[in-house]
Biopython code that builds the backbone (N, CA, C, O; Angstrom):
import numpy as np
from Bio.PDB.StructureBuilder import StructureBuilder

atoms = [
    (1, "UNK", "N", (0.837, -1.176, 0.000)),
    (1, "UNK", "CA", (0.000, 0.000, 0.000)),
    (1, "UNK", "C", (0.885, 1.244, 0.000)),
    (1, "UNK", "O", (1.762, 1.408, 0.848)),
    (2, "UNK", "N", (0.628, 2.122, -0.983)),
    (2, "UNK", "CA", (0.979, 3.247, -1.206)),
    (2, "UNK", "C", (1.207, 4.738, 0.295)),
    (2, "UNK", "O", (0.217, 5.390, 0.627)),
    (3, "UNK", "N", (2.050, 4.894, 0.696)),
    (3, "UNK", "CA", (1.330, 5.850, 2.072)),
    (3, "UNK", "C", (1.216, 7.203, 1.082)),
    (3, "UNK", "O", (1.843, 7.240, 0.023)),
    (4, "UNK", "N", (0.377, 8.285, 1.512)),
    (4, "UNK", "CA", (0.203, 8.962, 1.124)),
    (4, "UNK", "C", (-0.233, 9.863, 1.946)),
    (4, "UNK", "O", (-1.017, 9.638, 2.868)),
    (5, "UNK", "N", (0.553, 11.621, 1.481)),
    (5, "UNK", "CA", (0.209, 12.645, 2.848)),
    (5, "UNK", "C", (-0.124, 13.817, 2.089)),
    (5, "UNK", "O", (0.430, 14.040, 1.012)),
    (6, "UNK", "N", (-1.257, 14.817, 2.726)),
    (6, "UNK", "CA", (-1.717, 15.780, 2.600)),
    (6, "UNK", "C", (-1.142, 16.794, 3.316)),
    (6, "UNK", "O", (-0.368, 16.490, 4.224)),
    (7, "UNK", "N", (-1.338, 17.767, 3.115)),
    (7, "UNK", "CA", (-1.279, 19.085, 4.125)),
    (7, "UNK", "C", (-2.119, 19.986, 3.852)),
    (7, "UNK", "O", (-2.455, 19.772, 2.688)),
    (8, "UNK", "N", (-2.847, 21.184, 4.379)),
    (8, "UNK", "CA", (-3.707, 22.312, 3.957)),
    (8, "UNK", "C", (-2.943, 23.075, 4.922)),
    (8, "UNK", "O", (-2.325, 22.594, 5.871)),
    (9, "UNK", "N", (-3.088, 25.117, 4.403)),
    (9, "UNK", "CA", (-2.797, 25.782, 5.303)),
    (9, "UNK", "C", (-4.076, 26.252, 5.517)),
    (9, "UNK", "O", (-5.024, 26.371, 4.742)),
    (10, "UNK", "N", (-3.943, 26.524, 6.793)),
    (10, "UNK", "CA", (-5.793, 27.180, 7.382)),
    (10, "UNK", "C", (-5.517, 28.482, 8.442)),
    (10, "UNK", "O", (-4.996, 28.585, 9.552)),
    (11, "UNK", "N", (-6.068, 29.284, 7.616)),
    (11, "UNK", "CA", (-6.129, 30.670, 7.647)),
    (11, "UNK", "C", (-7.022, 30.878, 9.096)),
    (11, "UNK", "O", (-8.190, 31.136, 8.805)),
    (12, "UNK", "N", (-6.853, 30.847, 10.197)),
    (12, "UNK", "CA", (-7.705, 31.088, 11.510)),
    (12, "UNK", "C", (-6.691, 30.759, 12.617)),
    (12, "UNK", "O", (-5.732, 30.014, 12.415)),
    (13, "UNK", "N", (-6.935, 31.318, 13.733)),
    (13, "UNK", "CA", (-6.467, 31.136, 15.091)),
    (13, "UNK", "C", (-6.426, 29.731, 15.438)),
    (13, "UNK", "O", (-7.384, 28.973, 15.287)),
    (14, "UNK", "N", (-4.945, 29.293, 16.050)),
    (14, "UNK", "CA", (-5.526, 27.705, 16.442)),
    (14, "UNK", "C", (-6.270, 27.561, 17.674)),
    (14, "UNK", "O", (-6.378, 26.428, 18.143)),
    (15, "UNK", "N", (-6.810, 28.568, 18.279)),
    (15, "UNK", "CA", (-8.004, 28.461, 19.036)),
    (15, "UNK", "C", (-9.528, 27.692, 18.745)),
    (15, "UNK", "O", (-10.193, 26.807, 19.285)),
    (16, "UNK", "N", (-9.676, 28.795, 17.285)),
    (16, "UNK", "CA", (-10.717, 28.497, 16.459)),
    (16, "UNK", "C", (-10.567, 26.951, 16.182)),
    (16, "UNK", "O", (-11.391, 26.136, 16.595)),
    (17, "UNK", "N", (-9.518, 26.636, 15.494)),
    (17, "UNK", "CA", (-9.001, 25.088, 14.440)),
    (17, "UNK", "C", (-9.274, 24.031, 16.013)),
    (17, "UNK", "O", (-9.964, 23.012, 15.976)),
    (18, "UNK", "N", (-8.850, 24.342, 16.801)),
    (18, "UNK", "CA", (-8.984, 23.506, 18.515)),
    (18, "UNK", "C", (-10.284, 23.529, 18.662)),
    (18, "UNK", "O", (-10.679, 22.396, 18.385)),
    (19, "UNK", "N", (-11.227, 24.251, 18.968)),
    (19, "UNK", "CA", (-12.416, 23.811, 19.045)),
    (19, "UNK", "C", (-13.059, 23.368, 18.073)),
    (19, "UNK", "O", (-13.396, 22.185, 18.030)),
    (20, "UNK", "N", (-13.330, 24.188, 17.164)),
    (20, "UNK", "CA", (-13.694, 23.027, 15.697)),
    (20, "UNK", "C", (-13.111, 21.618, 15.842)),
    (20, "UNK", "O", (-13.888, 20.804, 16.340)),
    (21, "UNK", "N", (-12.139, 21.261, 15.572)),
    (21, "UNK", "CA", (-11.648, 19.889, 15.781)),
    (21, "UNK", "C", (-12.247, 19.439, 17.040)),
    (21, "UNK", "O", (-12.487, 18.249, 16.841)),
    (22, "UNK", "N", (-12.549, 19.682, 17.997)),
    (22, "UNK", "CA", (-12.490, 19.163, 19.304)),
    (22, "UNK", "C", (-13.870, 19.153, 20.173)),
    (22, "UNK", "O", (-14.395, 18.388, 20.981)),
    (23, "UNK", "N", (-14.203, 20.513, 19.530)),
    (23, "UNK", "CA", (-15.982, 20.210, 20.561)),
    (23, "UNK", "C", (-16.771, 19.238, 19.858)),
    (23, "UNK", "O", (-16.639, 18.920, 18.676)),
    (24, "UNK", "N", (-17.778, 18.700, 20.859)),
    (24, "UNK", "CA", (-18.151, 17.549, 20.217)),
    (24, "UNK", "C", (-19.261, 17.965, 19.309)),
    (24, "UNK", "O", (-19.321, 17.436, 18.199)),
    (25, "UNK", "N", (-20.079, 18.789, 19.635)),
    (25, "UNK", "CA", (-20.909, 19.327, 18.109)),
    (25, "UNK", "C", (-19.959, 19.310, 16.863)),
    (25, "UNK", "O", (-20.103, 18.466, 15.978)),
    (26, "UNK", "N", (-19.093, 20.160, 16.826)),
    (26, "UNK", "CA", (-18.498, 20.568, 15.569)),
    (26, "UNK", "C", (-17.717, 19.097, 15.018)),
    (26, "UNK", "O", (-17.755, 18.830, 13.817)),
    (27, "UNK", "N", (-16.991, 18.152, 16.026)),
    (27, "UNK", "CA", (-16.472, 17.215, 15.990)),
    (27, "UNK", "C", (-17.247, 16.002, 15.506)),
    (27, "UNK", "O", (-16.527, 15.003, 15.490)),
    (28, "UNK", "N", (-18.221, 15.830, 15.195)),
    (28, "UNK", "CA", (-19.671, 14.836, 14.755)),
    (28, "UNK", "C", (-19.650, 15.441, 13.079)),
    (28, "UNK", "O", (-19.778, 14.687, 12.114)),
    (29, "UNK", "N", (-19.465, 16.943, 12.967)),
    (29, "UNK", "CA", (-19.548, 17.715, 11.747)),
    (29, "UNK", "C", (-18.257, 16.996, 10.606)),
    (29, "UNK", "O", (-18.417, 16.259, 9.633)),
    (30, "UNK", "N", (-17.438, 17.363, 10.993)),
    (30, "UNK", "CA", (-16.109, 17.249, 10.236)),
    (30, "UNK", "C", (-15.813, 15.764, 10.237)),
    (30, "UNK", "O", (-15.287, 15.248, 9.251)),
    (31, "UNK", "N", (-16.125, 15.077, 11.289)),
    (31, "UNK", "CA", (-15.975, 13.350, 11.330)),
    (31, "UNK", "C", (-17.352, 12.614, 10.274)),
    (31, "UNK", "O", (-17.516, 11.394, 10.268)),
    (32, "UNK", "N", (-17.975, 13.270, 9.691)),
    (32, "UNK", "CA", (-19.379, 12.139, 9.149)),
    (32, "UNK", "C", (-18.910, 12.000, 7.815)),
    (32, "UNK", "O", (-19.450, 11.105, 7.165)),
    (33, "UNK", "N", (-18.102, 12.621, 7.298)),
    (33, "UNK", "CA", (-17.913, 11.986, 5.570)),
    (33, "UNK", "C", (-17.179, 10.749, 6.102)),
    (33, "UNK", "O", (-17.514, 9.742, 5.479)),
    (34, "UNK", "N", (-16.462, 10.569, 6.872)),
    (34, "UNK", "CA", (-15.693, 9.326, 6.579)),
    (34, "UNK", "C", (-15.937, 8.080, 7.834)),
    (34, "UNK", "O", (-15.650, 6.891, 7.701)),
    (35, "UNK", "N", (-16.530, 8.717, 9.031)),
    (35, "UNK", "CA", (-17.294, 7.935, 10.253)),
    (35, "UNK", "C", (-18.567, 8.424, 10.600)),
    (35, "UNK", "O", (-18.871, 9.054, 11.613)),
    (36, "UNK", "N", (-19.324, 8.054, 9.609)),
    (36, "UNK", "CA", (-20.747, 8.775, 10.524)),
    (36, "UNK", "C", (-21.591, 8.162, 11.482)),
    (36, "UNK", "O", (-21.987, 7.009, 11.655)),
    (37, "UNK", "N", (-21.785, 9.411, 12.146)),
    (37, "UNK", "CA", (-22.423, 9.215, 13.863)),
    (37, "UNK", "C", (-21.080, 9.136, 14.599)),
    (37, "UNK", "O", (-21.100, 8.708, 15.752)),
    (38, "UNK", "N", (-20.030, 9.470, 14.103)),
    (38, "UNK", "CA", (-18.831, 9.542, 15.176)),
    (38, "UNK", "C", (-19.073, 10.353, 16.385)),
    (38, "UNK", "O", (-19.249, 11.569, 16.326)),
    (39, "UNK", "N", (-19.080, 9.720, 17.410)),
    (39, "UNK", "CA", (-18.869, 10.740, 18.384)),
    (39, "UNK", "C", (-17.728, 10.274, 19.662)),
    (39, "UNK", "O", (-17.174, 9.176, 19.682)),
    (40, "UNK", "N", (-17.593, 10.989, 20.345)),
    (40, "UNK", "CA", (-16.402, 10.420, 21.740)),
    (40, "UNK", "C", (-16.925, 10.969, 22.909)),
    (40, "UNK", "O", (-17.677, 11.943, 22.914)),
    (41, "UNK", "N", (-16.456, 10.226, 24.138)),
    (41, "UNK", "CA", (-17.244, 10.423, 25.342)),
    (41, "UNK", "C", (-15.960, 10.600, 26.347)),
    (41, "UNK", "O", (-15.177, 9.652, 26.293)),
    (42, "UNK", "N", (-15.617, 11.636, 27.240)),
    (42, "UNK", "CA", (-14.736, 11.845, 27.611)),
    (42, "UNK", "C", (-14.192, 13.022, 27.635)),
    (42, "UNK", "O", (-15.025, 13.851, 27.267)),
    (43, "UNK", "N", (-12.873, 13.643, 27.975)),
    (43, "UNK", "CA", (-12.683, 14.804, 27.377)),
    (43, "UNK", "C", (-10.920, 14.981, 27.205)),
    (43, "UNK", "O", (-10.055, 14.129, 27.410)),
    (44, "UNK", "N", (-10.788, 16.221, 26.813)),
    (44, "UNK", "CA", (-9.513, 15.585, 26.217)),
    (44, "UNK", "C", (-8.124, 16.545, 27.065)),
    (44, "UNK", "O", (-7.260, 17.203, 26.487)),
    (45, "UNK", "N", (-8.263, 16.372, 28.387)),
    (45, "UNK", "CA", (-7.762, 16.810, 28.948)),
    (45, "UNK", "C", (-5.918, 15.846, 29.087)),
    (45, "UNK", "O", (-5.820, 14.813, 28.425)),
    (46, "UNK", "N", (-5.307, 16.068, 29.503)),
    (46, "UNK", "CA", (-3.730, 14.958, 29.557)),
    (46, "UNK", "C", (-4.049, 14.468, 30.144)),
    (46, "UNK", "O", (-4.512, 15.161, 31.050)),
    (47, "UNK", "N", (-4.208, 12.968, 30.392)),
    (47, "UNK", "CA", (-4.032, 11.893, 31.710)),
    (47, "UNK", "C", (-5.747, 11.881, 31.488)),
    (47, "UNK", "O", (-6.131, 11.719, 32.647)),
    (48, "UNK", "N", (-6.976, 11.964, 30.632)),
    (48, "UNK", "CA", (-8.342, 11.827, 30.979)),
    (48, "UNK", "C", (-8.457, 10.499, 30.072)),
    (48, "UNK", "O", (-7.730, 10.535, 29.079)),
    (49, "UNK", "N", (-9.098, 9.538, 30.199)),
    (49, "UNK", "CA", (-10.048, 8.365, 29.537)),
    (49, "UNK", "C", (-10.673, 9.468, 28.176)),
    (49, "UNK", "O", (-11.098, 10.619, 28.275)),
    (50, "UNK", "N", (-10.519, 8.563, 26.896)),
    (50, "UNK", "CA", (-11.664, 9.065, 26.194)),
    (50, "UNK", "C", (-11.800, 8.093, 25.162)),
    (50, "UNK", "O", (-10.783, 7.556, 24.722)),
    (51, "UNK", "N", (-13.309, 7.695, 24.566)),
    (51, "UNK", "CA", (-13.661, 6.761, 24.038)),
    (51, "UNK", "C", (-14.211, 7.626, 22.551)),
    (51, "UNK", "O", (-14.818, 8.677, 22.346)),
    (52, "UNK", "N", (-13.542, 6.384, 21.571)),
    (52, "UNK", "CA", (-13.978, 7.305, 19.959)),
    (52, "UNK", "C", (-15.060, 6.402, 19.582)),
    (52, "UNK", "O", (-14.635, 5.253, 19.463)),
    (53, "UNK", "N", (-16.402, 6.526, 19.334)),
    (53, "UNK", "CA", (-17.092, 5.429, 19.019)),
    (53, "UNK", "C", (-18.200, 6.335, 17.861)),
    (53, "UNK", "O", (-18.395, 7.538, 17.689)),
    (54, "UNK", "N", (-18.727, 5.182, 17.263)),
    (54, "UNK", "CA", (-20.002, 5.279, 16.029)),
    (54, "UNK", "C", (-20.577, 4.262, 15.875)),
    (54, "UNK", "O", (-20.075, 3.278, 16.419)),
    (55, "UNK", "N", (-21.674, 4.102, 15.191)),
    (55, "UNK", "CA", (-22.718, 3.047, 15.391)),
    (55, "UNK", "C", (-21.982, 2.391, 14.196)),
    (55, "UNK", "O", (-21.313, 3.010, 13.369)),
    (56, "UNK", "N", (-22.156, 1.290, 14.213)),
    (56, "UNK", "CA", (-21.912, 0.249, 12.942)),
    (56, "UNK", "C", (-23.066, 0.354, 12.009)),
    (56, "UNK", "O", (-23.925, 1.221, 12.174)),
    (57, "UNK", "N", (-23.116, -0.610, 10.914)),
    (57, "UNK", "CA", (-24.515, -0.577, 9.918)),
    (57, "UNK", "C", (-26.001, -0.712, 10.727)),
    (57, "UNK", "O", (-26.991, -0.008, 10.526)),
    (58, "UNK", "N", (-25.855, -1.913, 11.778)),
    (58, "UNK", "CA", (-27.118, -2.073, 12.911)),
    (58, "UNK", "C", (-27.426, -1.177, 13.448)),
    (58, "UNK", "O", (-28.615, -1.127, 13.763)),
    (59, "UNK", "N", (-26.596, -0.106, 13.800)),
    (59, "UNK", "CA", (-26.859, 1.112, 14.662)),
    (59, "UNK", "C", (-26.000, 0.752, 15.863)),
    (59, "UNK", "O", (-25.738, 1.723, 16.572)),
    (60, "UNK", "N", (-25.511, -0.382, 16.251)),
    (60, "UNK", "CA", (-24.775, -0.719, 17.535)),
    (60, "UNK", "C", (-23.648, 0.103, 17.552)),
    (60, "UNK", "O", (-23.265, 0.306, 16.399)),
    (61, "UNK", "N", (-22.897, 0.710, 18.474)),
    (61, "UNK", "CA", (-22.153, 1.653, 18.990)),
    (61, "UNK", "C", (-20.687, 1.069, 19.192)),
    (61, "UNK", "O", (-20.338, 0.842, 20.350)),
    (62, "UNK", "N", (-20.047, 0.880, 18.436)),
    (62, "UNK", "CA", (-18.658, 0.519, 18.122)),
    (62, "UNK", "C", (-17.681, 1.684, 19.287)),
    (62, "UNK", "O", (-17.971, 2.789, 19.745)),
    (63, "UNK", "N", (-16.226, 0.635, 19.479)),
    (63, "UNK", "CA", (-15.682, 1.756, 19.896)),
    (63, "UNK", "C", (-14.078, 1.473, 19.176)),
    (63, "UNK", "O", (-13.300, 0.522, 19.110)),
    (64, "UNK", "N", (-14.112, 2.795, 18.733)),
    (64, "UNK", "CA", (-12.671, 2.110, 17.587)),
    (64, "UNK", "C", (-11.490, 3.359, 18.449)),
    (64, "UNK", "O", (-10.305, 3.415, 18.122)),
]
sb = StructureBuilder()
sb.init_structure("model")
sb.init_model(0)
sb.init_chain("A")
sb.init_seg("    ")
for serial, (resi, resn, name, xyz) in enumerate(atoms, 1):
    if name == "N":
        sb.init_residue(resn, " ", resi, " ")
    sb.init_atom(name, np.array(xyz, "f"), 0.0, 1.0, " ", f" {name:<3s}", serial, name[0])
structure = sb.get_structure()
């Protein structure tokens, strides 16, 4: 398999780019083209538990 890497530059505060990426509203947004119903339970503090999960085809709640 081929590896292959992207980059974009993004014009905003990494304040802005941190919560976008990271709150879980916006984080369900940007995660559904490629995991939809992604969501995580937890938070993302150093040293905190956090679980990445989405429903499978059944709707059952995977945790990948």
């Amino acid at each position: 398999m081929e590896n292959q890497q992207f980059s974009i530059v993004i014009n905003a505060p990494k304040e802005k780019v941190w919560h976008t990426m990271l709150d879980l509203d916006t984080y369900k947004i940007w995660t559904e083209p490629f995991m939809p119903g992604s969501f995580y339970e937890g938070n993302w503090n150093q040293g905190s538990k956090i679980l990445f999960l989405a429903p499978d085809e059944e709707g059952k709640i995977l945790e990948w």
